[in-house]
C-alpha positions as CSV (number, residue, x, y, z in Angstrom):
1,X,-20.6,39.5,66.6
2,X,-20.8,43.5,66.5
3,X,-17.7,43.2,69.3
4,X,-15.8,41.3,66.9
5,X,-16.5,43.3,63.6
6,X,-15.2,46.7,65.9
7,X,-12.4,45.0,66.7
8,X,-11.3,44.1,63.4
9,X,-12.2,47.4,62.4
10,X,-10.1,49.4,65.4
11,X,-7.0,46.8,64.4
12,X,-7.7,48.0,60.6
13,X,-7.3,52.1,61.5
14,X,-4.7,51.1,63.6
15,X,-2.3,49.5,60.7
16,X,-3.4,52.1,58.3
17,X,-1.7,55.2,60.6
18,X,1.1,53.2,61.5
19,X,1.6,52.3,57.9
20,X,1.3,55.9,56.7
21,X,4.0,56.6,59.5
22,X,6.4,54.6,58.8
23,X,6.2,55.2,55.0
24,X,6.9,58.8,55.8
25,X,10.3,57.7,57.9
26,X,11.2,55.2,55.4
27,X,10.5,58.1,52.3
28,X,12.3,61.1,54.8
29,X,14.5,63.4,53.4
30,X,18.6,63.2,54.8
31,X,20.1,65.6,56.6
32,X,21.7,66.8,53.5
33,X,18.7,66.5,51.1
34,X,16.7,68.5,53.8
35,X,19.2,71.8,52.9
36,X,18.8,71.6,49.5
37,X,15.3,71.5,50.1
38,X,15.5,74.8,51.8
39,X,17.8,76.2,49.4
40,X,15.1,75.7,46.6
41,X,11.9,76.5,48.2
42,X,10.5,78.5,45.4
43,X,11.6,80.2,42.6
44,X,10.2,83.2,44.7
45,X,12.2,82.5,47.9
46,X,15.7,83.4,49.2
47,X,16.1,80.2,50.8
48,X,18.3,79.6,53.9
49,X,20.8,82.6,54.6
50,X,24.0,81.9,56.3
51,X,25.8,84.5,58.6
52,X,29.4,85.5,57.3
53,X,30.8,85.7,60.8
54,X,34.5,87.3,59.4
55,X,33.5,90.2,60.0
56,X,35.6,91.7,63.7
57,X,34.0,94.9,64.2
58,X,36.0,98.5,64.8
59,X,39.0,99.5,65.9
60,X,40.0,102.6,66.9
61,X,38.2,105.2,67.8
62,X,36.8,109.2,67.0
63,X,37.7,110.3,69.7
64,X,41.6,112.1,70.2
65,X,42.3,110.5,73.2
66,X,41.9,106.8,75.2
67,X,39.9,108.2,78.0
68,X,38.3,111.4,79.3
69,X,41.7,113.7,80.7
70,X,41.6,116.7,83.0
71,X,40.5,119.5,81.2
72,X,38.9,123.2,81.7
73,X,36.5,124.5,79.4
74,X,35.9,128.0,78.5
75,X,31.9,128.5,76.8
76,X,31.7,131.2,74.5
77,X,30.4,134.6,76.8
78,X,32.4,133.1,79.7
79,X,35.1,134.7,81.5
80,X,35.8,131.9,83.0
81,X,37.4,128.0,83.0
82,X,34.8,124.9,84.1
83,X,37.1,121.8,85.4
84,X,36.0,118.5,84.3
85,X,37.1,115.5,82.4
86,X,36.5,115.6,78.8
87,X,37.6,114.1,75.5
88,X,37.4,115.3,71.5
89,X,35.0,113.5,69.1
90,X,37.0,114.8,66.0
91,X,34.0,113.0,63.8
92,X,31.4,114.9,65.5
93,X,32.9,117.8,66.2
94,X,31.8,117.8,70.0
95,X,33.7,117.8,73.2
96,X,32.3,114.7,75.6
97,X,32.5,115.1,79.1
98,X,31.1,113.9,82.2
99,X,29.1,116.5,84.2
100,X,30.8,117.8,87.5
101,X,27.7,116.8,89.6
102,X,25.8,113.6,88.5
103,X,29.0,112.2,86.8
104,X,26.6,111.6,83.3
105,X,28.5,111.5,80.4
106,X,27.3,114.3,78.0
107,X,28.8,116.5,74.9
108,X,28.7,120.0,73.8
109,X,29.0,121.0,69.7
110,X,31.8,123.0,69.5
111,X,30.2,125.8,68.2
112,X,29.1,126.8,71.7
113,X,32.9,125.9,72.8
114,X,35.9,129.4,73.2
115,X,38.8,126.7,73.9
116,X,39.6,123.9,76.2
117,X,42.8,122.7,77.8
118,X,43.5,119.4,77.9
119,X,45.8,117.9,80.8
120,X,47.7,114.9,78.8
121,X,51.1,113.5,80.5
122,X,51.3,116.8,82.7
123,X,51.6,118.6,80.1
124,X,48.6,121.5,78.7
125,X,47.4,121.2,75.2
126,X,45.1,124.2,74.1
127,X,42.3,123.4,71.9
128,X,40.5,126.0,69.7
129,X,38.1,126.2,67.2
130,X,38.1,126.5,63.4
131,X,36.6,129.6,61.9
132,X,36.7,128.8,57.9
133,X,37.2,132.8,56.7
134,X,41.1,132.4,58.0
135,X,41.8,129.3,56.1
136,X,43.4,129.3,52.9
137,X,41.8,126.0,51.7
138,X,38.8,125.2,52.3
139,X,37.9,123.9,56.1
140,X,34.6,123.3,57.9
141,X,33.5,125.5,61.0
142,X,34.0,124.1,64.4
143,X,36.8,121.9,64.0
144,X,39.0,121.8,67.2
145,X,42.6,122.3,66.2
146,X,45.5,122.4,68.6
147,X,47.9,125.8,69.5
148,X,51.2,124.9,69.2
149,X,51.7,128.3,69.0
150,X,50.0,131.8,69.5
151,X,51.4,135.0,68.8
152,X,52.4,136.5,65.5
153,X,53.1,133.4,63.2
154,X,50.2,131.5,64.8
155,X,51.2,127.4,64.6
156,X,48.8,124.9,64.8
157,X,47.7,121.3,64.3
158,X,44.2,120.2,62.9
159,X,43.4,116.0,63.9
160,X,41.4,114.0,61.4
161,X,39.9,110.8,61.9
162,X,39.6,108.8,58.9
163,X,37.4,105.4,58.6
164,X,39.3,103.2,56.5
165,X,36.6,100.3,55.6
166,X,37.0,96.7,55.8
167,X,38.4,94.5,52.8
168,X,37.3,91.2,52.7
169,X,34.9,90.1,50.5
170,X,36.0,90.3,47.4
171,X,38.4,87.9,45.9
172,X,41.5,90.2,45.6
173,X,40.8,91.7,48.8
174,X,43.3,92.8,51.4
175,X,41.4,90.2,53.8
176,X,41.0,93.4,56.3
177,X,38.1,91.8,58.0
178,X,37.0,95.2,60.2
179,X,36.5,98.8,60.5
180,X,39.7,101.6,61.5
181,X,39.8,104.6,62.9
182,X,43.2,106.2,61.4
183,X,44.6,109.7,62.9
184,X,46.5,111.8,61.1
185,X,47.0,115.8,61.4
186,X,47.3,118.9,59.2
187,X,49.7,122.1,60.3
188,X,48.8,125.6,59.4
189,X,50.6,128.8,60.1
190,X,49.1,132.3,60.1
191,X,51.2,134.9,58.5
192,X,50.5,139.0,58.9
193,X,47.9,138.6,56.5
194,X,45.9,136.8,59.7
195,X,44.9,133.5,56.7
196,X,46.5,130.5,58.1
197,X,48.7,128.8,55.0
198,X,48.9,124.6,55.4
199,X,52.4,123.3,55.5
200,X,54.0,120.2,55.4
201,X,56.6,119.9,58.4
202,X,59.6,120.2,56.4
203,X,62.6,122.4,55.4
204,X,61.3,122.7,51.3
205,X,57.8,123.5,52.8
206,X,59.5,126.4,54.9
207,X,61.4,127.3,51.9
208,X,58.2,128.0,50.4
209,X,56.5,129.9,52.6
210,X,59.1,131.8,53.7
211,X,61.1,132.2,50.8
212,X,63.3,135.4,52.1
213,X,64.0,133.0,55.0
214,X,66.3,130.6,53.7
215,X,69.6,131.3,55.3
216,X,67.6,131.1,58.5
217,X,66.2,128.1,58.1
218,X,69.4,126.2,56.9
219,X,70.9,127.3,60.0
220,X,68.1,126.4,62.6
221,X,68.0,122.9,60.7
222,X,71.6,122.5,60.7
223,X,72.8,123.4,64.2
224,X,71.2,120.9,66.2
225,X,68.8,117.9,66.4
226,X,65.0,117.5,67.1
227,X,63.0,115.0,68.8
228,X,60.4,115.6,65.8
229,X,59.8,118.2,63.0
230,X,57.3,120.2,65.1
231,X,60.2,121.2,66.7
232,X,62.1,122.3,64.3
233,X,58.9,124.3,62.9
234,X,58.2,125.8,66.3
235,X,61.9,127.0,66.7
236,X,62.8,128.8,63.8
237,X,58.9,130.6,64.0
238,X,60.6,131.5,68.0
239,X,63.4,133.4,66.2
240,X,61.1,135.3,63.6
């Protein structure tokens, strides 16, 4: 009689989970229902966050070039060129090279850096630093600008990198859905009074800096054709 009555009981407990079970299938939320459940957890909760995946990440670069070129570095307090292959951050304001003997890439600030020479297409581009007491407007220390030309009416050009944000979260957005690096350069020339002036690469720009220079000008811009206006700057500045 006790066997039987535990049976019973066993089959009892037995119905009773399975019962409970199945209500809780049969009462389950759908697939749907189950995210607005987690949307609305609490009036104290963020709920399920989704991942805007737009977003494609940077393009461009600080850095002048591609790739590290040929270059020689002079240090300041050297008398002397180090060969390596190096590359401008114009951002940070640091040359990034890799060292001669473990092949590490490293950088230098530019403050510790006299010039460099840069070996692009076969040709040399001379690299200096900025100094902000010979600039008529207002420029940082240690920017690297280029020498176009040295000499008396000193030429050069000054690279900026500029980060231009992406657009695309707003309704009237431009739908730019990542980060750019944009180059674009200032020119400066340094007249006797040893300030370098900015100019635009133009003949009205020459007009106004060399205003006793006109017929000069007229006739440098007139007599033949250049591959770009830093050539027609760097000629008539030759014949000064």
């Amino acid at each position: 009689m006790k066997k039987l009555l535990s049976i019973v009981i066993f089959c009892l407990c037995v119905y009773n989970v399975y019962s409970q079970a199945n209500e809780l299938y049969q009462t389950g939320l759908t697939a749907e229902q189950n995210l607005k459940a987690i949307g609305n957890l609490a009036p104290y909760s963020t709920g399920g966050v989704g991942f805007d995946t737009r977003y494609e990440g940077i393009k461009g670069s600080p850095r002048l070039f591609d790739t590290l070129m040929p270059s020689f570095l002079n240090i300041k307090g050297q008398d002397y060129f180090i060969q390596l292959q190096a590359n401008i951050d114009i951002v940070s304001n640091s040359l990034i090279f890799y060292y001669p003997k473990t092949g590490k890439l490293l950088y230098i600030n530019s403050d510790l850096v006299n010039e460099v020479k840069i070996i692009n297409a076969g040709k040399e581009m001379l690299f200096r630093i900025s100094d902000s007491k010979y600039f008529e407007r207002d420029i940082k220390n240690g920017k690297f600008f280029q020498v176009l030309k040295d000499g008396s009416f000193y030429f050069i050009k000054l690279p900026v990198k500029k980060l231009i944000p992406a657009d695309y979260k707003d309704p009237y957005s431009a739908d730019r859905r990542y980060d750019e690096y944009t180059t674009y350069y200032k020119y400066y020339i340094m007249k006797p009074d040893s300030i370098f002036h900015q100019i635009q690469l133009s003949k009205k720009s020459l007009f106004k800096m060399f205003p006793d220079k006109k017929e000069l000008i007229n006739t440098i811009v007139e007599a033949k054709s250049y591959n770009n206006d830093e050539e027609m700057v760097l000629d008539f500045l030759n014949k000064l």
